[in-house]
N, CA, C and O atoms as a GROMACS GRO file, in nm:
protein
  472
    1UNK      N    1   0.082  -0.118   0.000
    1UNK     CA    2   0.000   0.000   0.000
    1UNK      C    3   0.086   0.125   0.000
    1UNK      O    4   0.047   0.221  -0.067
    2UNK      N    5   0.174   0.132   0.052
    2UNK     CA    6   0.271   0.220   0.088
    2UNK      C    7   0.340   0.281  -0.078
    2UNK      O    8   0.359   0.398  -0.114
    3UNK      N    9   0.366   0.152  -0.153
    3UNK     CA   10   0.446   0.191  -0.275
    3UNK      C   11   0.343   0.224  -0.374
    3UNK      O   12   0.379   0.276  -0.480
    4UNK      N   13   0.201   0.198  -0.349
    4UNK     CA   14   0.065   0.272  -0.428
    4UNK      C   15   0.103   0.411  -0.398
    4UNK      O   16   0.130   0.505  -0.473
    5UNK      N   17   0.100   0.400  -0.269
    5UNK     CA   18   0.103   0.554  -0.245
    5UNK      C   19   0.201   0.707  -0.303
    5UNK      O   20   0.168   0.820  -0.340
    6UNK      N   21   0.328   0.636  -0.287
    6UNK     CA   22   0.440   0.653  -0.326
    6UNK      C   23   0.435   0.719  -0.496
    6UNK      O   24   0.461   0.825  -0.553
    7UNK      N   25   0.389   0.594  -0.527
    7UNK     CA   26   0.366   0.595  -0.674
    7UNK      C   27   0.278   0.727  -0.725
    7UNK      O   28   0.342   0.805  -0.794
    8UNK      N   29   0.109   0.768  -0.694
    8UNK     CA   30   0.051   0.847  -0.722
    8UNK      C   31   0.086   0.977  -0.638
    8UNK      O   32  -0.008   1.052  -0.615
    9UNK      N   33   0.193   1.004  -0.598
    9UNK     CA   34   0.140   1.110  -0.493
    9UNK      C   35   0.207   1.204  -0.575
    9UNK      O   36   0.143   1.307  -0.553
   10UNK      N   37   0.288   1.230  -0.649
   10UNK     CA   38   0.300   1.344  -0.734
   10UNK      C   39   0.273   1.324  -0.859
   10UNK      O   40   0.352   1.361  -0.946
   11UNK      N   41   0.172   1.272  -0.883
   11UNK     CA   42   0.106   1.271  -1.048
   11UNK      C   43  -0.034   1.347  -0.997
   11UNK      O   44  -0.071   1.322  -0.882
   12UNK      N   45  -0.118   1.444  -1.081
   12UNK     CA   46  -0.173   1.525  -1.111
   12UNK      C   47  -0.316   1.399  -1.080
   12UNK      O   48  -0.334   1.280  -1.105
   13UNK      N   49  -0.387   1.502  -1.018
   13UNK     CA   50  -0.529   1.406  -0.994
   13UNK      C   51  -0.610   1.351  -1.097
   13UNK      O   52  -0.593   1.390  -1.212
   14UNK      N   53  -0.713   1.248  -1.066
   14UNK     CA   54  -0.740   1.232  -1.231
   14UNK      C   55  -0.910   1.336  -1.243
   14UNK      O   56  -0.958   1.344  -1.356
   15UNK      N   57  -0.969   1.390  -1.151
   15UNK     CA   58  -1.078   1.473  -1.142
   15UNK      C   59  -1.028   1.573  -1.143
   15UNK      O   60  -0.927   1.606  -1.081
   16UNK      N   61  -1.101   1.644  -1.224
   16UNK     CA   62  -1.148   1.820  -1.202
   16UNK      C   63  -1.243   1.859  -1.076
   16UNK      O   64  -1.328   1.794  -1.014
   17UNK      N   65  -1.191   1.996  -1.065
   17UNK     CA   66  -1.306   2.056  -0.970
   17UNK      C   67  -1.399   2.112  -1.068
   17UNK      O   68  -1.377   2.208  -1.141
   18UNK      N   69  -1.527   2.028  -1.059
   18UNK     CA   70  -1.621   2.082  -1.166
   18UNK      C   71  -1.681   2.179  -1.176
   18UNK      O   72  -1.724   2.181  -1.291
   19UNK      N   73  -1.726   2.300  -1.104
   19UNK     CA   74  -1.738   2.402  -1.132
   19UNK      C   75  -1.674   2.509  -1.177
   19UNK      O   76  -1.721   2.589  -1.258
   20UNK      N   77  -1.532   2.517  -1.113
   20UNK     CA   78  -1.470   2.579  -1.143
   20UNK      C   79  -1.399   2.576  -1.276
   20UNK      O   80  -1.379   2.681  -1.337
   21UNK      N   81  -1.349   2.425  -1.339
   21UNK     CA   82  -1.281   2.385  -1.442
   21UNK      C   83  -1.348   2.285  -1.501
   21UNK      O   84  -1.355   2.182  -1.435
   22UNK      N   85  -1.397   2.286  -1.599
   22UNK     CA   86  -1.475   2.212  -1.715
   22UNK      C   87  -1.437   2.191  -1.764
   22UNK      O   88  -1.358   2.270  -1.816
   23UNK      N   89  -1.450   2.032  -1.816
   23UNK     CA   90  -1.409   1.978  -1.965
   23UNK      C   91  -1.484   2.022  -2.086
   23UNK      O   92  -1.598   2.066  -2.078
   24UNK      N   93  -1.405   2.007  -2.224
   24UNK     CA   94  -1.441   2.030  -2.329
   24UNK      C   95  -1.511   1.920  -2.372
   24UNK      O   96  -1.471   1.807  -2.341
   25UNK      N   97  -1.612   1.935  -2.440
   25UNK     CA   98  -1.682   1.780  -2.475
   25UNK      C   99  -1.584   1.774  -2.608
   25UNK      O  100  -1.505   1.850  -2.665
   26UNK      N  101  -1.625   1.668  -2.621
   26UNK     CA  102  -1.511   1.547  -2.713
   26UNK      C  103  -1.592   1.579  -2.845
   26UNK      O  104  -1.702   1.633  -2.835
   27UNK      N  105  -1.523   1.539  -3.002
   27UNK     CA  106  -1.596   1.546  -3.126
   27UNK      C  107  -1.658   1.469  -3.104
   27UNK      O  108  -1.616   1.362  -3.057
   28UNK      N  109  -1.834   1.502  -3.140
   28UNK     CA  110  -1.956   1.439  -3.173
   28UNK      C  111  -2.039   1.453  -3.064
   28UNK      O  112  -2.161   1.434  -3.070
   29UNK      N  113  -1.963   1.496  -2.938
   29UNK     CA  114  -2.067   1.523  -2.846
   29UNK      C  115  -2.212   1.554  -2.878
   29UNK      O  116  -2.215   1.660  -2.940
   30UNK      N  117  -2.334   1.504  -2.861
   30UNK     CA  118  -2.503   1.568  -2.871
   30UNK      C  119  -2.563   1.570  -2.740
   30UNK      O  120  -2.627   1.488  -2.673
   31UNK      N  121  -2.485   1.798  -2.710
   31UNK     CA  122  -2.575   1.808  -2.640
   31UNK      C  123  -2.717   1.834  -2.703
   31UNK      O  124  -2.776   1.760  -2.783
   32UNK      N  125  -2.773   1.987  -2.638
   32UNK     CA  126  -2.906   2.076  -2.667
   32UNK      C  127  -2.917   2.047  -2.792
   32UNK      O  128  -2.807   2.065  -2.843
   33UNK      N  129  -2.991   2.013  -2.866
   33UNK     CA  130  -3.053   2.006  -3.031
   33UNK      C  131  -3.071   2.166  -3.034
   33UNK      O  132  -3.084   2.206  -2.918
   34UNK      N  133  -3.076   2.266  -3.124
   34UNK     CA  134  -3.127   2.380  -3.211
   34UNK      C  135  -3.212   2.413  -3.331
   34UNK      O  136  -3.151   2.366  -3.426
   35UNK      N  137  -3.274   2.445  -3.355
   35UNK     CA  138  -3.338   2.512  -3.452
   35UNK      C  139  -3.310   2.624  -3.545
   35UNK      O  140  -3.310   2.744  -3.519
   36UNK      N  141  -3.284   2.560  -3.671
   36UNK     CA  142  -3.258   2.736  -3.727
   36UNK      C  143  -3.388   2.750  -3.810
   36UNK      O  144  -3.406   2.659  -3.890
   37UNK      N  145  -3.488   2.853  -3.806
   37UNK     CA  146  -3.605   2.846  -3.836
   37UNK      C  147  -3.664   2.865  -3.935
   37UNK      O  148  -3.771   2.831  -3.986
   38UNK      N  149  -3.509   2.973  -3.978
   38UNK     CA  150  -3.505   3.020  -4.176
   38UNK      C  151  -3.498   2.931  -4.265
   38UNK      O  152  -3.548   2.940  -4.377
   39UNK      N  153  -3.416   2.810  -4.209
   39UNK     CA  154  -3.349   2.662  -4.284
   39UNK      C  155  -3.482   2.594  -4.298
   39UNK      O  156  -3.524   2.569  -4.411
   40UNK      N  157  -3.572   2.551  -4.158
   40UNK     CA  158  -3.703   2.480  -4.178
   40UNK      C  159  -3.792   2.476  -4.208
   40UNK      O  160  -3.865   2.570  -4.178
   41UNK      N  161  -3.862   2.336  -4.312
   41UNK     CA  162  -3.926   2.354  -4.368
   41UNK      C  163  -4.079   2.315  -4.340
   41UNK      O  164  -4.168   2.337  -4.422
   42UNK      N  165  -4.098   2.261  -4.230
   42UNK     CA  166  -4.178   2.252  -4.145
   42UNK      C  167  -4.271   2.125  -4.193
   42UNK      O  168  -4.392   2.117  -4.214
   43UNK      N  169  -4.135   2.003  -4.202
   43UNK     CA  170  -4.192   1.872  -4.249
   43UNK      C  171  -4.229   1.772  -4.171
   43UNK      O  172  -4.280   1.670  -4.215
   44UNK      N  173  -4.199   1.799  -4.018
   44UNK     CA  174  -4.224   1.759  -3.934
   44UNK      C  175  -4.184   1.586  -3.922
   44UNK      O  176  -4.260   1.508  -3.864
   45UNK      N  177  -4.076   1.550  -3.975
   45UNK     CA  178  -4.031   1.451  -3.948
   45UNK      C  179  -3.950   1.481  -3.816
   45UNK      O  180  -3.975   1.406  -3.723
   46UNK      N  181  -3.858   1.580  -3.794
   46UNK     CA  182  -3.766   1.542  -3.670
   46UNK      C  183  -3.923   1.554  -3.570
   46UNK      O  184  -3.879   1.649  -3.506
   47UNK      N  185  -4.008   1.542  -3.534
   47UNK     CA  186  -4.143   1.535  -3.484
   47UNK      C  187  -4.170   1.398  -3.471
   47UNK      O  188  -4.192   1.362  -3.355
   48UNK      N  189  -4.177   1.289  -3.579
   48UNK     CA  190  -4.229   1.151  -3.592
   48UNK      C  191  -4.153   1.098  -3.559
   48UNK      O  192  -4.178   0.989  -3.508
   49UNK      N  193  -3.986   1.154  -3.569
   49UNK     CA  194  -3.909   1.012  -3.519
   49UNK      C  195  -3.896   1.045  -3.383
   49UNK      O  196  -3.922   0.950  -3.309
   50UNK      N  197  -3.874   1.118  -3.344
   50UNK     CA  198  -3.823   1.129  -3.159
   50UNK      C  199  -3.890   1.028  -3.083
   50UNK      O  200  -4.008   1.044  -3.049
   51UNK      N  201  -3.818   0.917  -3.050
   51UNK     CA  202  -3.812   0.874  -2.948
   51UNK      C  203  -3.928   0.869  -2.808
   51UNK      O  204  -4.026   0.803  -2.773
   52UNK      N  205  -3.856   0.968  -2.763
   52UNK     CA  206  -3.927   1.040  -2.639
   52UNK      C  207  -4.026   1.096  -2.673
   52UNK      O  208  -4.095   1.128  -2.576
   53UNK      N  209  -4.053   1.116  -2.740
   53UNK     CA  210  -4.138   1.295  -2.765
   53UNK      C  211  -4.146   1.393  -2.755
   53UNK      O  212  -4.249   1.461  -2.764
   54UNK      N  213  -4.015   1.433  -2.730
   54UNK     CA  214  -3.952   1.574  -2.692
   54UNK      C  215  -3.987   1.698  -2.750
   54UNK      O  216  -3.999   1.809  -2.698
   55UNK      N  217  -4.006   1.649  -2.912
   55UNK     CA  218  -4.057   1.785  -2.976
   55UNK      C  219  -4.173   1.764  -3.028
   55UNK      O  220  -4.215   1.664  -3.087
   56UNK      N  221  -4.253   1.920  -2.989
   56UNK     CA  222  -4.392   1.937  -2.990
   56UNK      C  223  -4.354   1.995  -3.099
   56UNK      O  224  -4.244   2.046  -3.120
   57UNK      N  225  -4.498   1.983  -3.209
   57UNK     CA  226  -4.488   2.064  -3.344
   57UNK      C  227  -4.620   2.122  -3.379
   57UNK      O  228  -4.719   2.059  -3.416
   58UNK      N  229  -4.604   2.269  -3.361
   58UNK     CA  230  -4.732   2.383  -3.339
   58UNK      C  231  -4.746   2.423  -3.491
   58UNK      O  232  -4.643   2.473  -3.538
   59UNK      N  233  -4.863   2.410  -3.584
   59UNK     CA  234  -4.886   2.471  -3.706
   59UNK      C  235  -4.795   2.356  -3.809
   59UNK      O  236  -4.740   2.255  -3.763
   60UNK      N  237  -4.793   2.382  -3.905
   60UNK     CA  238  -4.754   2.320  -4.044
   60UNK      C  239  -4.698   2.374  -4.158
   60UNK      O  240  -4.712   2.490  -4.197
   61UNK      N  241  -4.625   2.273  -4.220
   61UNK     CA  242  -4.504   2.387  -4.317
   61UNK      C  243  -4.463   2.496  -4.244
   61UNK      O  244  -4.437   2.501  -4.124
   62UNK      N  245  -4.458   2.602  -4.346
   62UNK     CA  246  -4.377   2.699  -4.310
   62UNK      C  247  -4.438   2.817  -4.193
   62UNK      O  248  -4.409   2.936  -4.180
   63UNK      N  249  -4.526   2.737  -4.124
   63UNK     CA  250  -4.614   2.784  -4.024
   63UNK      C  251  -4.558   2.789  -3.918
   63UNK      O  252  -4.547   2.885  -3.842
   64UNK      N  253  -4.484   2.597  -3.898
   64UNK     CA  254  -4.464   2.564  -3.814
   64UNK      C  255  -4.357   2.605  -3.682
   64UNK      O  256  -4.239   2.635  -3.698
   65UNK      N  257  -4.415   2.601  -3.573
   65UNK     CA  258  -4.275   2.631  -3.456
   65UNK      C  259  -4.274   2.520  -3.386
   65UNK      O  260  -4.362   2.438  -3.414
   66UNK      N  261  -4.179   2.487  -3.280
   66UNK     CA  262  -4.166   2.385  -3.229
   66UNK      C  263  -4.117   2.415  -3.051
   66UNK      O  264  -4.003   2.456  -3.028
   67UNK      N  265  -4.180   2.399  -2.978
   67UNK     CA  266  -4.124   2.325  -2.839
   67UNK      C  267  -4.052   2.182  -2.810
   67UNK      O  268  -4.082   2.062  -2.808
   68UNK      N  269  -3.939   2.267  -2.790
   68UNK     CA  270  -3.840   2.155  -2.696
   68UNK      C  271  -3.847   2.123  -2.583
   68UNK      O  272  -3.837   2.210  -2.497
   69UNK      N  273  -3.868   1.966  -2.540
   69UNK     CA  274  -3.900   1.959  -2.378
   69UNK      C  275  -3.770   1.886  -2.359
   69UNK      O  276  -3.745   1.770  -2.390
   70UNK      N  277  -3.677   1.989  -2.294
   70UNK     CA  278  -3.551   1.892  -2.301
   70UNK      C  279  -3.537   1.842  -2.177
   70UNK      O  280  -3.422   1.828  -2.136
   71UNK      N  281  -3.679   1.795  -2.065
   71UNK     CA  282  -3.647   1.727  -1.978
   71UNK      C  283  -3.723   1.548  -1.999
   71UNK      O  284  -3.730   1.465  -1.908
   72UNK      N  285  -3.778   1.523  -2.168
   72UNK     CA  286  -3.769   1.443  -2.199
   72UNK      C  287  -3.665   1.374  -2.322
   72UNK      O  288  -3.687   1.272  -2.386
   73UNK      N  289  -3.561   1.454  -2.331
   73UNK     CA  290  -3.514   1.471  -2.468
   73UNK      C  291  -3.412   1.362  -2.406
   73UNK      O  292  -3.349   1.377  -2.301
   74UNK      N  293  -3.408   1.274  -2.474
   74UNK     CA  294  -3.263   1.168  -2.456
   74UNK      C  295  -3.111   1.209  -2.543
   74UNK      O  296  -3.001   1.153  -2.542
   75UNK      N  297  -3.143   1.282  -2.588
   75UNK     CA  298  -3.003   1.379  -2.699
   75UNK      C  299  -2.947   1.243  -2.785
   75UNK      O  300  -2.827   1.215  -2.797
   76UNK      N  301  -3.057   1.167  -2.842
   76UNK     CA  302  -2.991   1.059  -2.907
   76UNK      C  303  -2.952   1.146  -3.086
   76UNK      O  304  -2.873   1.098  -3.166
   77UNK      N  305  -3.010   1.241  -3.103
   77UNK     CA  306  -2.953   1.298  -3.215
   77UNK      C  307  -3.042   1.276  -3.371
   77UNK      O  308  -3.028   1.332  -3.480
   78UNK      N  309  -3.124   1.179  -3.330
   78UNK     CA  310  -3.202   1.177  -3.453
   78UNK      C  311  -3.275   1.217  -3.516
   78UNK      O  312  -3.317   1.180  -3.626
   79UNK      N  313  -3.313   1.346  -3.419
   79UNK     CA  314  -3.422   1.433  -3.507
   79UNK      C  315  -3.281   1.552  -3.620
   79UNK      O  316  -3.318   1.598  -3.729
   80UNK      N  317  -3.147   1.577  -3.571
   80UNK     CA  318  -3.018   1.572  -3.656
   80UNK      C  319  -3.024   1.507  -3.770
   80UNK      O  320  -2.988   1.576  -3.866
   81UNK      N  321  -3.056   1.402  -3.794
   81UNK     CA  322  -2.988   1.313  -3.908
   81UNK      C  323  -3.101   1.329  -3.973
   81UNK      O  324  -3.088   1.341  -4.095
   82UNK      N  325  -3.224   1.333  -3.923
   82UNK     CA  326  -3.360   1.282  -4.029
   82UNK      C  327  -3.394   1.398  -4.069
   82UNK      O  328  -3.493   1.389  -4.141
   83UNK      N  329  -3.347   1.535  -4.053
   83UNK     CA  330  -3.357   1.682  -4.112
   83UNK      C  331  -3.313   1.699  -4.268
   83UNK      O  332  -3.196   1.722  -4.297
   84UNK      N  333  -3.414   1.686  -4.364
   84UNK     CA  334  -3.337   1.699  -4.437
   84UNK      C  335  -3.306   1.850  -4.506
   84UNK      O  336  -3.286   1.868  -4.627
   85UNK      N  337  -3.307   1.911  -4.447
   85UNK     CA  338  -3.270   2.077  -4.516
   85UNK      C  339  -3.144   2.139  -4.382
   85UNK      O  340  -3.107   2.255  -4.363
   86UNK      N  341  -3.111   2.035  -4.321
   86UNK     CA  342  -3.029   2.071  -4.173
   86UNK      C  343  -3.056   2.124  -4.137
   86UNK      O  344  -2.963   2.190  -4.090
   87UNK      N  345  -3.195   2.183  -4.097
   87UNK     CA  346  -3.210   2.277  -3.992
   87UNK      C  347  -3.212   2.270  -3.826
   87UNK      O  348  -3.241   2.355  -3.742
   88UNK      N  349  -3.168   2.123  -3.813
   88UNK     CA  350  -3.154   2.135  -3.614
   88UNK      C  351  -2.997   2.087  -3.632
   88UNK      O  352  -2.968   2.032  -3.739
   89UNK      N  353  -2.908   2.102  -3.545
   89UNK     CA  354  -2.764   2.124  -3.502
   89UNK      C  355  -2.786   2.106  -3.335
   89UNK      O  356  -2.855   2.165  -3.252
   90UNK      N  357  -2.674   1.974  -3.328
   90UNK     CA  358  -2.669   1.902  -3.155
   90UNK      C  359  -2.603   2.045  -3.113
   90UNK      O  360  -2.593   2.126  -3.205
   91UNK      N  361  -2.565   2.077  -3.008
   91UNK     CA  362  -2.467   2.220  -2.944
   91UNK      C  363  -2.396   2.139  -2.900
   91UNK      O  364  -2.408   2.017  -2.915
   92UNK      N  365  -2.312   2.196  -2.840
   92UNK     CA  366  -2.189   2.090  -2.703
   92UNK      C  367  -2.239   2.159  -2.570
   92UNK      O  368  -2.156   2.176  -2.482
   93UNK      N  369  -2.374   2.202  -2.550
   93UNK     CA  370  -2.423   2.279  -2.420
   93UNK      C  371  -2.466   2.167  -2.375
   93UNK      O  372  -2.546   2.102  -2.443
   94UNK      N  373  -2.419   2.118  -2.239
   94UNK     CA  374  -2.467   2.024  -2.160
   94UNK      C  375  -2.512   2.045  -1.995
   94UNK      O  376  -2.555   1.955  -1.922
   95UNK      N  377  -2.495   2.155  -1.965
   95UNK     CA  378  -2.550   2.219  -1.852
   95UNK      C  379  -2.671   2.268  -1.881
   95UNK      O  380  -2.701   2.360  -1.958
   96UNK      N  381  -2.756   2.183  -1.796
   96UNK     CA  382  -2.923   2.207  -1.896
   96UNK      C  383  -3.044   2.198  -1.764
   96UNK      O  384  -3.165   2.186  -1.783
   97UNK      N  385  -2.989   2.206  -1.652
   97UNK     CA  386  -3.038   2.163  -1.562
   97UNK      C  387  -3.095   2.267  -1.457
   97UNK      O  388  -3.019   2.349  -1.405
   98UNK      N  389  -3.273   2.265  -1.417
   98UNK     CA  390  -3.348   2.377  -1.399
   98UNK      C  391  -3.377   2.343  -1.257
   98UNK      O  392  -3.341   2.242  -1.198
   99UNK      N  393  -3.460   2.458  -1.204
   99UNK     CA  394  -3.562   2.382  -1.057
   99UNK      C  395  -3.701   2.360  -1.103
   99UNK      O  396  -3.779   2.290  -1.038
  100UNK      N  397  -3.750   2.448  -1.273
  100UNK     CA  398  -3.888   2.387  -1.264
  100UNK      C  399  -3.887   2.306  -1.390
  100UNK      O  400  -3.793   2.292  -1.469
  101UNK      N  401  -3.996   2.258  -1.396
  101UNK     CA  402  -4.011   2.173  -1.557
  101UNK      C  403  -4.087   2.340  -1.672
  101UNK      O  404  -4.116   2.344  -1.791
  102UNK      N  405  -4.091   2.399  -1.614
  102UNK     CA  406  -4.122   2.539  -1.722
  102UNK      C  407  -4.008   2.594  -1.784
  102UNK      O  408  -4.013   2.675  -1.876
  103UNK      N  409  -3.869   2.532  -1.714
  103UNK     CA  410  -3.752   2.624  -1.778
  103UNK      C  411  -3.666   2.498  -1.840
  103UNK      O  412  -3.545   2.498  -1.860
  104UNK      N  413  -3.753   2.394  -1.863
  104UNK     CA  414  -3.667   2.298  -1.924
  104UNK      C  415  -3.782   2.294  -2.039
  104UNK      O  416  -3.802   2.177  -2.073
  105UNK      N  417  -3.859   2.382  -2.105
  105UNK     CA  418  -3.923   2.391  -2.248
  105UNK      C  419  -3.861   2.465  -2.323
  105UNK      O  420  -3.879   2.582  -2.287
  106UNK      N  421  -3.795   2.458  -2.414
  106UNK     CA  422  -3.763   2.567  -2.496
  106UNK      C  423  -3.838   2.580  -2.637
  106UNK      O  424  -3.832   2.490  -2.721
  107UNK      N  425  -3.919   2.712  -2.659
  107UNK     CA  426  -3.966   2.725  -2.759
  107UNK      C  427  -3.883   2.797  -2.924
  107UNK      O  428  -3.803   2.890  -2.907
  108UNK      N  429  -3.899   2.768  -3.013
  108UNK     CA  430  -3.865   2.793  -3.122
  108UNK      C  431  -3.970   2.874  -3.241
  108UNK      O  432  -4.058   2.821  -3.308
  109UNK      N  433  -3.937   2.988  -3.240
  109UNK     CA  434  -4.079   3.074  -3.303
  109UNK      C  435  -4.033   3.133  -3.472
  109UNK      O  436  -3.960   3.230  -3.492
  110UNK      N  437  -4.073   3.078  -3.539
  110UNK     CA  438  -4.066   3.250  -3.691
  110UNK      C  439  -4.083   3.364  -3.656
  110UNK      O  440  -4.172   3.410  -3.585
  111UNK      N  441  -3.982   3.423  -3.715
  111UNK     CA  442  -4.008   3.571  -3.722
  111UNK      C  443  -4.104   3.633  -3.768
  111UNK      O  444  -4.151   3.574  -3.865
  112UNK      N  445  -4.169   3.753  -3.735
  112UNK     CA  446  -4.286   3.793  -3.806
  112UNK      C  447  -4.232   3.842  -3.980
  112UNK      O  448  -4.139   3.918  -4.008
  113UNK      N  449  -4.300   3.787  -4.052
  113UNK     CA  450  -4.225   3.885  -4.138
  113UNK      C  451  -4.298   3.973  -4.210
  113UNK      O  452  -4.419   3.984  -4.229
  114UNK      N  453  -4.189   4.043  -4.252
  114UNK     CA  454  -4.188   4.206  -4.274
  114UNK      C  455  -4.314   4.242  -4.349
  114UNK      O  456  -4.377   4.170  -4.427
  115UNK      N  457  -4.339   4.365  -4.311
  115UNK     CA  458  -4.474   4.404  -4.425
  115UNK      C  459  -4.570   4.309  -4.420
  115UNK      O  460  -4.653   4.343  -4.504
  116UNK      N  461  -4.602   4.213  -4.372
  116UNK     CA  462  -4.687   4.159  -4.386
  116UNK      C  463  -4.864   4.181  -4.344
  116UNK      O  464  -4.895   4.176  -4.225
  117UNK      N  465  -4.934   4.196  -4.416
  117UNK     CA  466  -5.115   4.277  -4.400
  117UNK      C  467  -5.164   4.151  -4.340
  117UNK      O  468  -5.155   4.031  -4.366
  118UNK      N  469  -5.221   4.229  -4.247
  118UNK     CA  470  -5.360   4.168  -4.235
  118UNK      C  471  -5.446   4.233  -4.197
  118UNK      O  472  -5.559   4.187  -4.186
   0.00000   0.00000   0.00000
């Protein structure tokens, strides 16, 4: 036990203090999914495949907005792959963690656009 000791006691710990010093997530990390809303076409497949059911899909085509419930979201990435105009992108944001279930919805809205009558 003694020469365990010996051995690690001037090599560098293998933990971080996690608040203070954070790791970088690694290539491919899937944290937060995104929306870019200009890109979407409001086909509502990343909708049919999820898993969980994480994303709610309000209106149709180019109507459509979407709520994220990322306290059911498993970040498996497939509403990513099945996009076909790329409009959602995983983040490397993995600090996602609220006190209510109201701040773990994130909504995704269109812009009004311009000039538009009614």
């Amino acid at each position: 036990m003694v020469r365990e000791l010996l051995k690690h006691l001037l090599k560098k710990p293998a933990t971080l203090k996690y608040p203070f010093e954070k790791r970088v997530p690694f290539k491919g990390f899937r944290g937060r999914p995104v929306w870019v809303m200009k890109q979407c076409t409001g086909c509502g497949l990343c909708n049919e495949v999820c898993p969980s059911e994480a994303i709610e899909m309000i209106g149709k085509e180019l109507e459509a907005e979407f709520k994220h419930h990322l306290d059911r979201c498993l970040f498996c990435g497939q509403c990513e792959e099945v996009c076909p105009v790329k409009a959602i992108t995983m983040t490397k944001e993995y600090e996602l963690a609220s006190y209510d279930r109201a701040g773990m919805i994130i909504e995704f809205k269109r812009e009004e656009k311009a000039g538009k009558m009614t």
